[in-house]
Structures are given as structure tokens and as C-alpha cells.
C-alpha positions as CSV (number, residue, x, y, z in Angstrom):
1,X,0.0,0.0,0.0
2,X,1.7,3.5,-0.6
3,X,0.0,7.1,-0.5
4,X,-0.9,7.2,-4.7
5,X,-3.2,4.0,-4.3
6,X,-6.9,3.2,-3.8
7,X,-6.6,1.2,-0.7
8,X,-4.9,3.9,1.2
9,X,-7.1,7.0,-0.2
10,X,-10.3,5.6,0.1
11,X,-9.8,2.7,3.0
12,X,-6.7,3.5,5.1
13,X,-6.6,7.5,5.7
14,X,-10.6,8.1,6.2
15,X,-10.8,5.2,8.9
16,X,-7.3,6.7,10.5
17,X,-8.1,9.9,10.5
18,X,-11.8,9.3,11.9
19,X,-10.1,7.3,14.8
20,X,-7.1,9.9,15.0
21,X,-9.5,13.2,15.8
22,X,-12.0,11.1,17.5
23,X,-10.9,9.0,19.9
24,X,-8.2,11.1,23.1
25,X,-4.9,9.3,23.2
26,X,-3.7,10.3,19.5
27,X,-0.2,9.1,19.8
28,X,-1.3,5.7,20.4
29,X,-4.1,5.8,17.0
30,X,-0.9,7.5,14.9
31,X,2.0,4.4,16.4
32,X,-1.2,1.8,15.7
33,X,-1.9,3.4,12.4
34,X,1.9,3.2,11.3
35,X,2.8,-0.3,12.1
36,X,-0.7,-1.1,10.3
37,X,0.5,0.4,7.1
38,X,3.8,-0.9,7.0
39,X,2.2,-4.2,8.1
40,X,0.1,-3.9,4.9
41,X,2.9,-4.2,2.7
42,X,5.3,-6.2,5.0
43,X,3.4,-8.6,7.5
44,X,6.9,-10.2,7.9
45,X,9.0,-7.4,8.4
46,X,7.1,-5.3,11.0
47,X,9.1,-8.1,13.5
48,X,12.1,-6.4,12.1
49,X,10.9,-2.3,12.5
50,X,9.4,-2.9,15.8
51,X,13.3,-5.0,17.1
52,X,14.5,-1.7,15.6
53,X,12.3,0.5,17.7
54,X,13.0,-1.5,20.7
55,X,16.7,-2.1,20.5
56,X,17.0,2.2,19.7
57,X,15.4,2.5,22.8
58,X,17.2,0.8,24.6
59,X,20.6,2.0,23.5
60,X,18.6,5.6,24.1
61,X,17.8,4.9,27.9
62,X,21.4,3.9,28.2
63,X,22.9,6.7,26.6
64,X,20.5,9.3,28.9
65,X,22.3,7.1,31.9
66,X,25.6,7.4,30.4
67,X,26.6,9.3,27.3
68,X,30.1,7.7,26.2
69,X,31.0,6.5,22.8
70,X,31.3,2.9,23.3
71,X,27.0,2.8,23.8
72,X,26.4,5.1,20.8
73,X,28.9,3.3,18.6
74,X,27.0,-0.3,19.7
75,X,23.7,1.0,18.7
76,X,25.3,2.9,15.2
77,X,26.4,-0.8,14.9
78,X,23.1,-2.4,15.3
79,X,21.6,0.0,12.9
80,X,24.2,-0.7,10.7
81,X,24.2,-4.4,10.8
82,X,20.5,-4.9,10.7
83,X,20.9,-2.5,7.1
84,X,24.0,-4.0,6.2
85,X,22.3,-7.8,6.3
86,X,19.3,-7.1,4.6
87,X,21.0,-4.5,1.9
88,X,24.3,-5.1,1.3
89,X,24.9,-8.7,2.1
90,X,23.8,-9.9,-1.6
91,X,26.0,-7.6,-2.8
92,X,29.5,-8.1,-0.8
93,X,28.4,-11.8,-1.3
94,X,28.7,-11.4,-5.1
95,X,31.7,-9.5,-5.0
96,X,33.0,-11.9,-2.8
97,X,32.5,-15.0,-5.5
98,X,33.6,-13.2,-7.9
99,X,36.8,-12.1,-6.8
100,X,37.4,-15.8,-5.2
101,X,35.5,-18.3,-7.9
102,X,35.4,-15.9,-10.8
103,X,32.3,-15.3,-13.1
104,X,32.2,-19.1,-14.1
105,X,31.5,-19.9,-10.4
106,X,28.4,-22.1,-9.6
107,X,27.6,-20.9,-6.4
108,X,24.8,-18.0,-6.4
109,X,25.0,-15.1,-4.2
110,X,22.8,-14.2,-1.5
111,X,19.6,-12.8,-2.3
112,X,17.7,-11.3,0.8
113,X,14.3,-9.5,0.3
114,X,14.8,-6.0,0.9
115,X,12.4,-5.0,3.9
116,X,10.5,-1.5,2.4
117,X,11.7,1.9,3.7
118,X,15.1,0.5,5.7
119,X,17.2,2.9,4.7
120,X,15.2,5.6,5.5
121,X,14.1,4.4,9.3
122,X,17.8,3.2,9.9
123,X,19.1,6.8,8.9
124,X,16.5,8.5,11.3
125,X,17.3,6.2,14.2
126,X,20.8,6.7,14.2
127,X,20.2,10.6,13.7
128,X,17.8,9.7,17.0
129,X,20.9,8.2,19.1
130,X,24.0,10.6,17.7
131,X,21.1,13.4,18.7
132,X,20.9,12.1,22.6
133,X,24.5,11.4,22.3
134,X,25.2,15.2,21.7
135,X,22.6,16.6,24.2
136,X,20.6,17.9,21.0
137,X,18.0,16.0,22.3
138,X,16.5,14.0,25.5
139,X,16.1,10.4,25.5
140,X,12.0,10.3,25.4
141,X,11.0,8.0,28.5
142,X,8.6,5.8,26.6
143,X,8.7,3.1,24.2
144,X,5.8,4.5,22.5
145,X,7.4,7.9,21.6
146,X,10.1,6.6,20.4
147,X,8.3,3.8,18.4
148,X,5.9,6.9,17.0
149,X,8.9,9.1,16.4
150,X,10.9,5.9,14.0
151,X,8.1,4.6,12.6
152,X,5.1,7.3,11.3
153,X,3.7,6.5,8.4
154,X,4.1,9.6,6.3
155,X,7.8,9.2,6.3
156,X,8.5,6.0,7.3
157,X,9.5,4.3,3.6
158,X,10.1,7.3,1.7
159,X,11.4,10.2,3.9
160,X,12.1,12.8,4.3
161,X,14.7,11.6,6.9
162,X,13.8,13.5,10.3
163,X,16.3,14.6,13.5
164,X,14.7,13.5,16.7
165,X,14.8,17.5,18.1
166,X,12.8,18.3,15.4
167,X,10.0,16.5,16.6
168,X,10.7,15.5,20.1
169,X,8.7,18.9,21.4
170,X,6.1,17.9,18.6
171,X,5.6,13.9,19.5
172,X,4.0,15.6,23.2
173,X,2.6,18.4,22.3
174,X,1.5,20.0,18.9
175,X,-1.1,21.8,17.8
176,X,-4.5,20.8,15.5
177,X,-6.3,23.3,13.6
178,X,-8.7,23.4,10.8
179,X,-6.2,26.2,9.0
180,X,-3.3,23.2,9.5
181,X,-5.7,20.4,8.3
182,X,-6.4,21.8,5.1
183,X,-2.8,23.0,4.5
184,X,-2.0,19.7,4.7
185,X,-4.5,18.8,2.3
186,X,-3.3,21.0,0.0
187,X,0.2,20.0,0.1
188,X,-0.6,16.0,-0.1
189,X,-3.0,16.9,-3.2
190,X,-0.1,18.6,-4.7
191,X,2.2,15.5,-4.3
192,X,-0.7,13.0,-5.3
193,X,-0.8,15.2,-8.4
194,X,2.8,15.6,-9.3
195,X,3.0,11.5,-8.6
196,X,0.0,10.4,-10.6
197,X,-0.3,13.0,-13.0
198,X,3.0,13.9,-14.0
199,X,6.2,11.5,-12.9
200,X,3.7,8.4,-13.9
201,X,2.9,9.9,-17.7
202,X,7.0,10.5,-17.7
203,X,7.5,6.8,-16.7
204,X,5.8,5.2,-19.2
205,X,8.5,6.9,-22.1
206,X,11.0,6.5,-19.9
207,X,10.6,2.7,-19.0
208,X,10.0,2.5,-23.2
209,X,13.7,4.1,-23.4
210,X,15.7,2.4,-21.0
211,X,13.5,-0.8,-21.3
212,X,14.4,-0.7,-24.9
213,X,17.3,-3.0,-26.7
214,X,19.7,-0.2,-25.8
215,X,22.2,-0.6,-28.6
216,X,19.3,0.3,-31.2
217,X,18.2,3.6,-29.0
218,X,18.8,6.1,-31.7
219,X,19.7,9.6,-30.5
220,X,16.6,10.9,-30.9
221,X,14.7,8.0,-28.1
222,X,17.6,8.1,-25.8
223,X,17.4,12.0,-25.2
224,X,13.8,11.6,-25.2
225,X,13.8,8.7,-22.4
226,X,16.5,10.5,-20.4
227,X,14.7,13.8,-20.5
228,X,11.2,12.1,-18.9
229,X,13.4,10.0,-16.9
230,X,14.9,13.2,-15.2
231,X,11.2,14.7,-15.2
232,X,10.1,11.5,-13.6
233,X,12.4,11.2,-10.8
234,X,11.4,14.8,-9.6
235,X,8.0,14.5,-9.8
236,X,8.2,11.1,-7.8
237,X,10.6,11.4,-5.4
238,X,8.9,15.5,-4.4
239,X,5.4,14.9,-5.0
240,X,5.8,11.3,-2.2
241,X,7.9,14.1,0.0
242,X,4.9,16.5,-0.4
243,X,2.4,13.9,0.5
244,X,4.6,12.9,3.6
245,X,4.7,16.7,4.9
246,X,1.1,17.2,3.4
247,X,-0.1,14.0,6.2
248,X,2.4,15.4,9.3
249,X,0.4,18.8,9.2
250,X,-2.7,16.7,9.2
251,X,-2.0,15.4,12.4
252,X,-0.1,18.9,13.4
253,X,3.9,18.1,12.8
254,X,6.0,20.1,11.0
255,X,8.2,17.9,8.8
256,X,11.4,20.3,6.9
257,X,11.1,20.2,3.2
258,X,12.6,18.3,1.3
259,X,12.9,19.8,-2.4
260,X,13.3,23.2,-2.9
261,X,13.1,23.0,-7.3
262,X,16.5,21.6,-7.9
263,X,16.9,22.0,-11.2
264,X,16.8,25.7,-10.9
265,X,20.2,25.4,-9.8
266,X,23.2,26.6,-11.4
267,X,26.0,24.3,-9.6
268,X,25.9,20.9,-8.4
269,X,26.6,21.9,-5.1
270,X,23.5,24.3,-5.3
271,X,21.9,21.1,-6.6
272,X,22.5,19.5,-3.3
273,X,21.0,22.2,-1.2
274,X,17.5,21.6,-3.8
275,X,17.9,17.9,-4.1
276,X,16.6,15.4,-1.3
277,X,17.7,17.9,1.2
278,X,17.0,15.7,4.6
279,X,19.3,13.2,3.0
280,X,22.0,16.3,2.5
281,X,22.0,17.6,5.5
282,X,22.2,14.0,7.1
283,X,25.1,12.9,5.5
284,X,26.8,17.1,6.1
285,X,25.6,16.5,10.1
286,X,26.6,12.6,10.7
287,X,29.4,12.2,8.3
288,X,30.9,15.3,6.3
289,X,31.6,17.4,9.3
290,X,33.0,14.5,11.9
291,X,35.2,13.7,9.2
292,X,36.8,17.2,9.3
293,X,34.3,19.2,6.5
294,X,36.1,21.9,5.3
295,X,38.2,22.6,8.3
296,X,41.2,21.0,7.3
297,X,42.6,22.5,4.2
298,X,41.4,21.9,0.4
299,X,42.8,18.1,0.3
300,X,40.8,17.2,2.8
301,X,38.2,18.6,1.7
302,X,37.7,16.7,-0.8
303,X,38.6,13.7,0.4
304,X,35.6,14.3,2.5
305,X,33.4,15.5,-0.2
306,X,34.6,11.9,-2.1
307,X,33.8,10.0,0.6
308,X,30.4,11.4,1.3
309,X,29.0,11.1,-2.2
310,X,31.0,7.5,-2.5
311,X,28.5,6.3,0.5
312,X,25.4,8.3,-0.5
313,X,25.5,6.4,-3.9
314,X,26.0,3.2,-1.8
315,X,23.4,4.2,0.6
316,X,20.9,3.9,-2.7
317,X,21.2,0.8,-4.0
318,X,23.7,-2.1,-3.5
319,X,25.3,-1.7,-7.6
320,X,28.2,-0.6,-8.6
321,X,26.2,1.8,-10.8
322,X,25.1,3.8,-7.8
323,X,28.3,4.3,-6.4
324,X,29.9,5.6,-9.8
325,X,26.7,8.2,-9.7
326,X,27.4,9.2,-6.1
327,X,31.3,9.2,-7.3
328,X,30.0,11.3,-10.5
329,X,28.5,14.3,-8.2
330,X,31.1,13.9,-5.4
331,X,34.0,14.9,-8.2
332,X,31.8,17.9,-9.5
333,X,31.6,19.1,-6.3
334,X,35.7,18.4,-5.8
335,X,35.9,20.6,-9.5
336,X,33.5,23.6,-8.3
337,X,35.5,24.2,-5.0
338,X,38.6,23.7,-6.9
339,X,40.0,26.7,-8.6
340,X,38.4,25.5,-12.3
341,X,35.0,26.3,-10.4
342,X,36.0,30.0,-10.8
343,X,35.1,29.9,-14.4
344,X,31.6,28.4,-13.6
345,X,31.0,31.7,-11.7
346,X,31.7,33.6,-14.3
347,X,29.8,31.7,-17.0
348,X,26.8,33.5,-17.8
349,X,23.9,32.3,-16.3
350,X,21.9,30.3,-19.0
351,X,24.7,28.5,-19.2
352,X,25.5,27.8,-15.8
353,X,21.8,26.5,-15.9
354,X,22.6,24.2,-19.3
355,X,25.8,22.9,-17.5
356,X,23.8,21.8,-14.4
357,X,21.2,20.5,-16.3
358,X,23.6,17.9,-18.2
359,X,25.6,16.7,-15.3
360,X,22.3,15.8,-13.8
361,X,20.7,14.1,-16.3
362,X,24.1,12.5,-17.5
363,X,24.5,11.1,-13.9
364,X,20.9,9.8,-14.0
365,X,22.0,7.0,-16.4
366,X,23.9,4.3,-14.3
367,X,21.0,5.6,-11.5
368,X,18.4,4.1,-14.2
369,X,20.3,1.2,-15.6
370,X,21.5,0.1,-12.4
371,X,24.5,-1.3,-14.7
372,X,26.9,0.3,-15.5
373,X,27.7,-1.9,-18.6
374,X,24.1,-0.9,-20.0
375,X,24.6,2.7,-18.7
376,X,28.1,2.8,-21.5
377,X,25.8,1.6,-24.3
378,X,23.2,4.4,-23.0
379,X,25.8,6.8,-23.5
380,X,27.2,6.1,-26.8
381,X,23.2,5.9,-28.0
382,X,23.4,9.8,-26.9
383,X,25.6,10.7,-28.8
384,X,24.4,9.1,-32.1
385,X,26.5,5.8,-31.5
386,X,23.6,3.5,-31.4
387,X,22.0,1.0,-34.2
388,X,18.7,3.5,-34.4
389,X,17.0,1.0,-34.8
390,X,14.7,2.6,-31.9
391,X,13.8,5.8,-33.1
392,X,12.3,8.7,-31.5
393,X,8.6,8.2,-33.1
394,X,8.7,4.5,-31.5
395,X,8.3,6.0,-27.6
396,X,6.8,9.1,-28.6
397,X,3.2,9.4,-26.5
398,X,0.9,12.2,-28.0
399,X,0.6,13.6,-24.4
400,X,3.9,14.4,-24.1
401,X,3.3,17.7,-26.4
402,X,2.0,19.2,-23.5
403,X,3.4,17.6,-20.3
404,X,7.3,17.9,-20.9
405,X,6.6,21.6,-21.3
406,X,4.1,21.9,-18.5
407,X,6.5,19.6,-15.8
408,X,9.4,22.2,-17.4
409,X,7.7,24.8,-16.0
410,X,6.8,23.3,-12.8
411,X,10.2,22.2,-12.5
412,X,11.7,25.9,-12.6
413,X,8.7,27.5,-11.7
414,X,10.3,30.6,-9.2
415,X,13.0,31.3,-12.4
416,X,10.1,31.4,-14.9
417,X,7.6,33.8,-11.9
418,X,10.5,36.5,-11.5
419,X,10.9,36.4,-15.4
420,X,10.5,40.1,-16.5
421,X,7.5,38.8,-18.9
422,X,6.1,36.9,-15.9
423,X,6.7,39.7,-13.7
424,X,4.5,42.1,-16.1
425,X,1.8,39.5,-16.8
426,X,1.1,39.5,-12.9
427,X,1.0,43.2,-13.0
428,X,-1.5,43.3,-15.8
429,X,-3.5,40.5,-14.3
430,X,-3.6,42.4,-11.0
431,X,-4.7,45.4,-12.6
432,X,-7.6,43.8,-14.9
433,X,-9.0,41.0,-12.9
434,X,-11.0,41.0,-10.2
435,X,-9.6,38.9,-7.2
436,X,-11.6,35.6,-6.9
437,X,-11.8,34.6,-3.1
438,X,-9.3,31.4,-2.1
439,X,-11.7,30.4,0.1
440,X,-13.4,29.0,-3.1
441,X,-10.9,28.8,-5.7
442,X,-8.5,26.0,-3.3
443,X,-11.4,23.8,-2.7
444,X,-12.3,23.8,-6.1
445,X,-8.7,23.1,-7.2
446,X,-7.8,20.6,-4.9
447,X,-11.5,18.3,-5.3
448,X,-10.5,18.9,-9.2
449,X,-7.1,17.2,-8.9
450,X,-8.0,14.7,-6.6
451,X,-10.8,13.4,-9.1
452,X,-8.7,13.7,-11.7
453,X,-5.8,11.2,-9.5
454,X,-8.5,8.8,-8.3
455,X,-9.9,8.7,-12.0
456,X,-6.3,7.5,-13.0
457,X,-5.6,5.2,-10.1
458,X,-9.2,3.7,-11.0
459,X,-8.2,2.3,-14.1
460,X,-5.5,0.6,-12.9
461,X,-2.9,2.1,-15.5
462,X,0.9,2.6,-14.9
463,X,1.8,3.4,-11.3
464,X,5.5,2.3,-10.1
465,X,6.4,2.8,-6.4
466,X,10.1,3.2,-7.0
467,X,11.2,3.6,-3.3
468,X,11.4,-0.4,-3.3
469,X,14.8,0.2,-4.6
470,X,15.8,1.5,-1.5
């Protein structure tokens, strides 16, 4: 079950949020409601998240008794291990053969069902410990607040990744308001749309592309598939974070955003403030700066920077092809620190846009392909070195004439608003139009786009939940 489907729209949310404003001990109905979901999709595995809960707590009520490394680093190790087993162990297995038996060998590798959303609740609990470790935070003294705090269902298999002081003062005591509510129900409309409507219309050319033979892609497809690819991920990946922050202000928490229109930027590090930012600024908090961030000369800089993107590219998927697109961005960072960045800068800035725009969407090949053998052959289709036999007209969808300009514009929608014709359209529409009241025109808007997503869930048509990857 995930947010863009009929079972959670129409079964699980009404009945939760009936119980959730009805009945007095809301904590309880939001920890009962969250191991129910995940339960939907992983009867098996909610053994594992609630061991995880408990063992965190544990290692939390410890450290509020005694903060000293040795207790932190044994439950950073238990997190670890528990991702580590379940993520990683197929993987270090099949390098393992391979580097001992060869390619030839018989022996197959492990191959461990990935349990949904791990990365994301093992990132947060450790955040949760290093947090108590530090003082940023106070142990919580009951198993249910931590359990609620690891394991709400807005975030828990698709982010964004939370610090326990965030919420701790949130988890016993927030606030509920009508105002909030219907925020909240604009924002997880929003997401819903950008999900349904948008990344999933961008899939289907995309998965046409890559799903393709890949030595026929002719130029034509293979920019075509990469362009609704990089559209796709977006609109996924922000419209599931929208929904997550649309359900916390619901139920009256405040979750941090988690894309700020990335490709807006103008430098892959500016990319990095935009992109999956509660992933950035854990790996900056629990990683980049106690390695030594930028304190200790350029070198080590960006050995650190290396390092960082090395694991984030790990932390997504257990391929080789993820760690050469985390080692992709982690050298463009090295480059625009380096003195070479100082002719980015002065680049005008369409161009520092353009240049942006390719290193992204070049580094979302081996991300797709997950190989990076079939992420080479993708690359030599781009640049015209393919068979063709694939041409362009093959995974061309009508619709596409007016989406991949509309999810453009979404995409870089605050460059496009402070646009000196934007700028002068507003003025003119100021002065000529009468002002409709909200108070009708958001209802409208948002009971339009939800018919619209249910309509398209209803027919049961192309709807990928790509977070099973990680």
C-alpha cells in the first residue's frame, strides 16, 4: 500500500483519520496506524521495524544514563548491521564469489528481500541516538514515543529523513487546527498530483527508453527517455515528499522540506541544497563534518566530499552503478570548490543553468540502468553511436506535447515567476482582474485534482512505487 493508491485513499486514511481526531490518546491511534500500514505491505517485516524500535530505545535509555561513545557506537552498529544484512549482504556476497571463484562460479550469491523503507528508518534512528549522544535531544522515556517518532507512516518508507529534536517537542505536544488540516490537504493533493499526474505519464517513455534493446536507442529516443526520466524522478521522489509533509500537518507536525526545485540550480553543489535535502543535510551532520568538512585544508576537503557522495551512492542501492553516480557528483563538487569552479561563476547564467542540467541528467543514467555496462551503451546511444533501430517516433506518447513543457515549468517555476515577462503578466492580471476569493478557488482546485488522480488510479494504468529500490 503506498500514498498514490486506492486502498490507502479511500480505505486506510478516512478510517485513520476518523479514529485519529475522535478518539483522546492520538499518539497511540498515529503508532497503531503506522505499524498497520507498513504491516500492509510487509506482514513479515514489521518483527524487524518494531526489534528496531525497541533495540534504539534501549541503547537511548542507556545513553541518557551514560553518554560515552562505546554505547552510541554499539547501537550505530546495530543499525548498521540490521541495514547491512538485509542490503548489502547480496551484494558483498557477489563481490565476494567473484573475486574468489570468478564469473564461471556455480555458487549464487545471496539474495535477501529488501524489507521497504530500511534505509530511511535506519538513517533516522541513528540521527535519534548521535542526537541524545550530543545533548541535541532527551532520550524520550517511553517506548511509544520513540516507536511513534521511527516509525510514522508519512515518512517512514520514503522520507524525508527527520532529526529526533525536530520532533521531540512535537511527539508531546503539537497543535490541531482546521487552518493546518487543510494546508495539509493542499500539500498531499499537490504531491498526489505531481506522482500520478506527471512522474507516472513521464514513466511510461522513460521505461519505453531504457527498457528498450539499448544498442538500437537512436539519438533521438535516448534523449527523449533521459529527458522524462529526469522529469520522472522529480515528480516522484517530491510529490511522495509532499504527501509525507502534506499527512504530518494533518496530524499537526512540521516535517522540513525536502525539495526546494533543484533544477533551478546553477551548480551541483546548489543542486545539493535543492535535491533530497534531509538526506544532504544528514550525510553534512553525521558524516561530512565529523570527518573534518572543510576545516582542514582543500585536500581534505575533498577527500571528504569523495567519501560522502562514495556512500550516499551506496546508501541507494547495493550496484556498482550507484556508487559511480554518487562518485559522478562527489567529483563535480571536488571541481567547483577547486580553482576550475571560478570559471563556472563567471559563465553567464543560461549556461551555468545548461551545464547543471547535463551533469544531472548524464548522472541519472547508471541511477536508471543500475549497470553500469548498460549505462556505456546508453551513453554512446546519446551521442548518435547506437544501431537506431529505436527511433524517436517508437516512444513518442501524444501527451507528451503538453506535459514535458508543463512539468518544465513546474520544474523551474520561481525562475520562470520572477521572469520580466512573468513579472509584467502578474502586473496586468492584477490590474484587470477582479480577485476571486481562495476560500473557493483552493477547494475547487484541490476536489479537481483529486478526481482527476483517483480517475487514473481507477483504471489501474501505470503506477510504479520506485522507493522499493531503497
Amino acid at each position: 500500500m503506498t500514498f498514490a493508491s486506492i486502498p490507502f485513499l479511500f480505505y486506510f486514511l478516512p478510517v485513520f483519520l476518523a479514529l485519529y481526531f475522535l478518539l483522546p490518546f492520538r499518539n497511540l491511534v498515529f503508532l497503531a496506524g503506522s505499524l498497520v500500514f507498513y504491516a500492509w505491505g510487509e506482514p513479515v517485516f514489521i518483527l524487524l521495524l518494531v526489534a528496531s524500535i525497541s533495540v534504539n530505545h534501549v541503547i537511548a535509555r542507556l545513553l541518557a544514563k551514560n553518554r560515552t561513545l562505546p554505547v552510541l557506537a554499539l547501537g550505530v552498529a546495530a543499525n548498521l548491521l540490521a541495514l547491512g544484512v538485509f542490503k548489502y549482504a547480496g551484494f558483498l556476497s557477489e563481490v565476494l564469489l567473484s573475486a574468489v571463484a570468478g564469473t564461471d562460479s556455480d555458487i549464487a550469491p545471496l539474495d535477501l528481500h529488501l524489507p521497504l523503507g530500511i534505509s530511511f528508518y535506519t538513517f533516522q534512528a541513528i540521527s535519534f541516538l548521535v542526537d541524545i549522544y550530543r545533548r541535541d535531544a532527551e532520550a524520550p522515556l517511553r517506548w511509544l514515543d520513540t516507536a511513534l517518532f521511527i516509525s510514522m507512516f508519512p515518512q517512514l518508507i520514503a522520507g524525508p529523513i527527520v532529526r529526533f529534536h525536530t520532533l521531540a517537542e512535537q511527539i508531546t505536544s503539537r497543535t490541531h487546527s482546521l487552518d493546518r488540516f487543510a494546508s495539509g490537504a493542499r500539500q498531499f493533493t499537490r504531491g498526489l498530483a505531481q506522482k500520478i499526474l506527471l512522474a507516472n505519464a513521464f514513466g511510461q517513455t522513460a521505461d519505453a527508453a531504457f527498457g528498450a534493446d539499448l544498442a538500437q536507442l537512436g539519438p533521438g529516443a535516448a534523449w527523449l527517455g533521459l529527458a522524462c526520466y529526469t522529469l520522472q524522478i522529480y515528480f516522484d521522489f517530491a510529490g511522495y515528499s509532499n504527501m509525507a509533509l502534506g499527512l504530518g500537518r494533518m496530524m499537526g507536525f512540521d516535517f522540513p522540506e525536502n525539495f526546494n526545485f533543484p533544477y533551478m540550480s546553477r551548480s551541483v553543489t546548489e543542486f545539493w541544497r535543492r535535491w533530497h535535502m534531509s538526506l544532504s543535510r544528514w550525510f553534512r551532520e553525521y558524516l561530512y563534518i565529523p570527518l573534518g568538512g572543510n576545516r582542514h585544508g582543500p585536500l581534505r576537503t575533498y577527500l571528504n566530499l569523495c567519501i560522502v557522495f562514495l556512500l550516499c551512492g551506496f546508501w541507494h542501492g547495493a550496484e556498482w552503478a550507484f556508487v559511480i553516480w554518487g562518485a559522478w557528483h562527489g567529483a563535480f563538487l571536488v571541481l567547483e570548490r577547486s580553482p576550475l569552479g571560478r570559471l563556472l561563476t563567471g559563465l553567464p547564467l543560461l549556461l551555468r543553468h545548461a551545464y547543471l542540467l547535463l551533469v544531472v541528467m548524464l548522472a541519472w543514467v547508471p541511477f536508471r540502468t543500475e549497470d553500469w555496462g548498460d549505462a556505456l551503451i546508453y551513453f554512446a546511444a546519446l551521442t548518435g553511436q547506437g544501431a537506431g533501430g529505436v527511433t524517436l517516433d517508437q516512444i513518442y506518447a501524444p501527451q507528451l506535447a503538453f506535459l514535458l513543457p508543463l512539468g518544465a515549468v513546474i520544474a523551474v517555476w520561481p525562475l520562470i515567476a520572477e521572469s520580466r515577462p512573468a513579472a509584467w503578466i502578474a502586473r496586468r492580471g492584477a490590474t484587470l482582474a477582479h480577485p476571486a476569493p481562495r476560500v473557493l478557488l483552493e477547494p475547487a482546485w484541490v476536489a479537481a485534482l483529486l478526481v482527476l488522480c483517483a480517475a487514473d488510479l481507477a483504471t489501474g494504468s501505470y503506477n510504479p512505487f520506485i522507493y522499493f529500490r531503497f
